[in-house]
C-alpha positions as CSV (number, residue, x, y, z in Angstrom):
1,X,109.3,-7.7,-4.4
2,X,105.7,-8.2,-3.6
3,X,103.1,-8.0,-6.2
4,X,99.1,-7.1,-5.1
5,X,96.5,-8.8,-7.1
6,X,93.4,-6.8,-8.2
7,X,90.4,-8.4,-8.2
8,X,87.5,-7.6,-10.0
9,X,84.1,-7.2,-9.2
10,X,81.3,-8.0,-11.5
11,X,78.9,-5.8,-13.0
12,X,75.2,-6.0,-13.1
13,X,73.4,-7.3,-16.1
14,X,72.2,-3.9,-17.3
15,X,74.5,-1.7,-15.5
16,X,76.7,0.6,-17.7
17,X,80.1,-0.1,-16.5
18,X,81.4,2.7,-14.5
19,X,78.8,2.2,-11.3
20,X,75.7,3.7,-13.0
21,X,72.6,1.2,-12.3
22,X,70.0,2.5,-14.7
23,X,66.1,2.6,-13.2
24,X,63.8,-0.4,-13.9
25,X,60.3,0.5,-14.9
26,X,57.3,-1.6,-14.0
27,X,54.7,-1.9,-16.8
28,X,52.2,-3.8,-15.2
29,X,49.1,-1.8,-14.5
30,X,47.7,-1.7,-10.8
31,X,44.8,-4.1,-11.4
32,X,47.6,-7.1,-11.6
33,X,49.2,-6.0,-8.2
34,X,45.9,-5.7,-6.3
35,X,44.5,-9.3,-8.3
36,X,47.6,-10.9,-6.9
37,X,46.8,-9.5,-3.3
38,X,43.7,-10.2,-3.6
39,X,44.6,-14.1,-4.4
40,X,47.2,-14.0,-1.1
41,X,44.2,-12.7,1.1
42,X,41.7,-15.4,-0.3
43,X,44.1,-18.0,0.5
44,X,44.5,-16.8,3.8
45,X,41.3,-16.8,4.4
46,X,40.2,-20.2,2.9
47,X,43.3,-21.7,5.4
48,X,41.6,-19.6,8.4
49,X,38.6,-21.1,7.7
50,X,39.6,-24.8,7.4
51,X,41.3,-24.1,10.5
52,X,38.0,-23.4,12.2
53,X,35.9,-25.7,10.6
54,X,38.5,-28.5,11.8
55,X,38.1,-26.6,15.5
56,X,34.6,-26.7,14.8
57,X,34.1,-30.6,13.9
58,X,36.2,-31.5,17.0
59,X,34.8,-29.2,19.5
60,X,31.3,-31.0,17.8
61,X,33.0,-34.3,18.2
62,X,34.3,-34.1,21.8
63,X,30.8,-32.8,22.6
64,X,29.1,-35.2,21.0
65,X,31.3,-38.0,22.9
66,X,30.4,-36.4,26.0
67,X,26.5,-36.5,25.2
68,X,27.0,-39.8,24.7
69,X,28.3,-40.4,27.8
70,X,25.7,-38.9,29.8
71,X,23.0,-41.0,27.6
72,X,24.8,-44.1,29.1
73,X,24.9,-42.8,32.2
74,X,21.6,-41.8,32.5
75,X,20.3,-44.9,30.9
76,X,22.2,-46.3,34.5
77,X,20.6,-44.3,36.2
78,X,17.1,-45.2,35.1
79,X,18.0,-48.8,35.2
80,X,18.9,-48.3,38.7
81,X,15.7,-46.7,39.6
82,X,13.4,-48.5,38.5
83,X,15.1,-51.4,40.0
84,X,14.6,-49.9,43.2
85,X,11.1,-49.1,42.3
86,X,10.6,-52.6,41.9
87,X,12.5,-53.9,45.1
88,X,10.5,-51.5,47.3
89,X,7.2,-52.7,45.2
90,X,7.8,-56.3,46.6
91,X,9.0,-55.3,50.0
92,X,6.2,-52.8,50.4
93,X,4.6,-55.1,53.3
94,X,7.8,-55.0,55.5
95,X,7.0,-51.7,57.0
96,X,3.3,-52.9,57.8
97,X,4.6,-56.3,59.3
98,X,7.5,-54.4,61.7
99,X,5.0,-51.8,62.5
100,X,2.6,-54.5,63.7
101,X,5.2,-56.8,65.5
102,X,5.8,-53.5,67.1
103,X,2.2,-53.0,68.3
104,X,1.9,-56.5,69.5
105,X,5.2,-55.8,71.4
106,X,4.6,-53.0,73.3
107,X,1.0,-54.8,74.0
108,X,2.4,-57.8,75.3
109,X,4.9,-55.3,77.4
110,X,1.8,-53.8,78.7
111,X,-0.2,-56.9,79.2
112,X,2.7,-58.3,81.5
113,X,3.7,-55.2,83.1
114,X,1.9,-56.7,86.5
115,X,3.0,-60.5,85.9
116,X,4.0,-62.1,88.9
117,X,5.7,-65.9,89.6
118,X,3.3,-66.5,92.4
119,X,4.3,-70.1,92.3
120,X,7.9,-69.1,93.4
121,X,6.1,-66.4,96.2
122,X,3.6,-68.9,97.3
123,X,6.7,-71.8,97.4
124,X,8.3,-68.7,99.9
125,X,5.0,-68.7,101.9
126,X,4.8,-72.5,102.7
127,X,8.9,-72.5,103.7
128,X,8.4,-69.9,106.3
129,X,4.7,-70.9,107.6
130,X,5.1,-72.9,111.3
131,X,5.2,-76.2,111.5
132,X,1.1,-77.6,111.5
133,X,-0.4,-74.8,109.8
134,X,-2.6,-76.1,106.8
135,X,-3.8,-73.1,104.8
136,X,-7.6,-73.3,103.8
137,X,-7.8,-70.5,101.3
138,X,-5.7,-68.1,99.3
139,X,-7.1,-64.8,97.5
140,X,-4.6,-62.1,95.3
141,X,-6.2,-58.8,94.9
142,X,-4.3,-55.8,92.9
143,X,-3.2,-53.6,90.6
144,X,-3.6,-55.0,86.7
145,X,-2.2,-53.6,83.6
146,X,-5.7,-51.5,83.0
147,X,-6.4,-51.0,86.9
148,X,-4.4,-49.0,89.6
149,X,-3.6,-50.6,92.6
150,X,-6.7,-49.9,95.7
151,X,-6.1,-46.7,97.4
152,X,-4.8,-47.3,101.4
153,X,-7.5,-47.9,104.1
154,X,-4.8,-48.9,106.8
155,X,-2.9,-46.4,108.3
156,X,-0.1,-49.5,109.4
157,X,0.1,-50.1,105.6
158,X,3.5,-48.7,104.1
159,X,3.3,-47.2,100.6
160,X,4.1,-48.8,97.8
161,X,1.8,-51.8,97.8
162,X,0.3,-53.3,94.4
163,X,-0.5,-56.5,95.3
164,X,-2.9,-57.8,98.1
165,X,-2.1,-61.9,99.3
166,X,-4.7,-63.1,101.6
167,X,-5.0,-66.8,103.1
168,X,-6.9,-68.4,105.9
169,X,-5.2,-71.1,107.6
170,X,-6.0,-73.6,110.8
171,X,-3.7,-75.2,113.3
172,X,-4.1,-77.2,116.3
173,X,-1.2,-75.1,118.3
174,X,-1.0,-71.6,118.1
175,X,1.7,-70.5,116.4
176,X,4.9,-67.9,116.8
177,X,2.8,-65.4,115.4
178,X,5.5,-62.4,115.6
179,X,8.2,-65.1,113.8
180,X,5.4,-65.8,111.3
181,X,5.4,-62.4,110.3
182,X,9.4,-61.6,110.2
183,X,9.9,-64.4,107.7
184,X,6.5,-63.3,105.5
185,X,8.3,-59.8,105.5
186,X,11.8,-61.4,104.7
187,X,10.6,-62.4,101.4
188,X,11.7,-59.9,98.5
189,X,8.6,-58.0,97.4
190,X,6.7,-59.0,100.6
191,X,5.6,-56.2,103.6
192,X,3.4,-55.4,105.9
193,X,2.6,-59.0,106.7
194,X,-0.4,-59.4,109.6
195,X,-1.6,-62.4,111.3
196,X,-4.4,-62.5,113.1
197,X,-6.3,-65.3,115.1
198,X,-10.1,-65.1,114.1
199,X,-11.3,-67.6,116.4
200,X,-10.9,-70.6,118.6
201,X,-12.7,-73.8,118.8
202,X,-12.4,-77.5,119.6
203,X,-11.6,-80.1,116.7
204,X,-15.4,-81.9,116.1
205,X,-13.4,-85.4,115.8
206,X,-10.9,-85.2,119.2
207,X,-12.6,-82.0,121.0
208,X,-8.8,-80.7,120.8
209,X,-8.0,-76.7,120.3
210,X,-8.8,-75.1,116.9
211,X,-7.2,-72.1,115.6
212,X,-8.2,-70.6,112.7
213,X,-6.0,-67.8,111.5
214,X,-6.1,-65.0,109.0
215,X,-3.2,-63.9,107.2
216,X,-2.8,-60.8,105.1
217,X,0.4,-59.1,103.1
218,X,1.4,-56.6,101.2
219,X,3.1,-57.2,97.9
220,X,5.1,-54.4,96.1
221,X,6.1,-53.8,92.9
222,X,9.2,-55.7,93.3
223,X,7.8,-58.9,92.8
224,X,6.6,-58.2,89.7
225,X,8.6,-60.4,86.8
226,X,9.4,-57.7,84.3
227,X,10.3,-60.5,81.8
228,X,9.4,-59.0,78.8
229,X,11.0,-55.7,79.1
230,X,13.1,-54.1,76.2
231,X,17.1,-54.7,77.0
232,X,19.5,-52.4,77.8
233,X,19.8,-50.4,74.3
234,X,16.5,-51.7,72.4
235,X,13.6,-49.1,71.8
């Protein structure tokens, strides 16, 4: 035989036993309840506001970081500048000087523009004269940096000319005249080269022949030196 155990189930302080839960009543007046809600709210709000007064101090502290920052960096920045003021301040004069190197560049460029080596043309001169010419006179007339070259008068002349070489010579024999003038014209720079016998005599000391001959060429532009020229690539 089984036997059920029955337990019990406690009753509430207060309660009349049989289920019946009698009503509480609340004696406090309203003034207590809306005090007390009052207190929560002010709390509340005293924790909302330290919270954005701490907000506050570090939005003011990061910003006050970063203003500090751009102090430094615009103290650099300053520092920088003025030290750049100052370098320009003692390299003011460099300009001047390159602009007047320039100027006396481009004025020695001019000033040469019409240089020639006569010393290697006239060395060209003596290797192709004949055998027993002696040359009495040489004259150079032409074209200078400030002066165009003299307009044509001979209608033999080629274009092109700059340069005028005239020399007188003498020689006991007269010469290959047409060979004379093929090497005068084989010279670079050199054309139009004309040799003409002005007149014949007899020798005062041996009453031999006499020739006396004039010798005229043209001299281009080609014989001009160019040596002081910009390179390739300079200004």
């Amino acid at each position: 035989m089984t036997t059920t155990k029955e337990h019990s189930v406690p009753t509430p302080v207060g309660a009349v036993p049989g289920g019946y839960v009698p009503p509480r009543v609340n004696l406090l007046p309203p003034e207590i309840y809306a005090s007390q809600a009052v207190g929560k709210l002010k709390r509340y709000l005293a924790l909302g506001l330290v919270l954005v007064v701490a907000l506050c101090g570090g939005v003011y502290t990061l910003a006050s970081m970063r203003l500090d920052d751009q102090k430094t960096e615009l103290a650099a920045a300053e520092a920088d500048t003025l030290a750049l003021t100052q370098a320009q301040a003692q390299y003011a004069e460099v300009p001047v000087v390159l602009s007047r190197l320039q100027q006396l560049e481009e004025a020695r460029q001019l000033g040469m523009s019409t240089e020639t080596l006569w010393a290697d043309y006239l060395g060209a001169v003596f290797a192709v004269m004949p055998g027993g010419v002696k040359v009495a006179s040489i004259t150079v007339a032409g074209a200078t940096p400030l002066l165009a070259p003299a307009a044509e008068t001979n209608p033999l002349q080629g274009p092109g000319a700059v340069t005028q070489l005239d020399l007188t010579a003498v020689s006991d024999t007269l010469p290959n005249i047409a060979q004379w003038q093929d090497g005068l014209n084989s010279v670079p720079g050199f054309q139009d080269a004309w040799v003409n016998v002005v007149t014949v005599g007899e020798d005062e000391d041996d009453n031999t022949p006499r020739f006396e001959l004039s010798v005229r060429v043209q001299v281009t532009d080609e014989a001009y030196a160019h040596r002081f020229l910009p390179e390739e690539g300079e200004g």
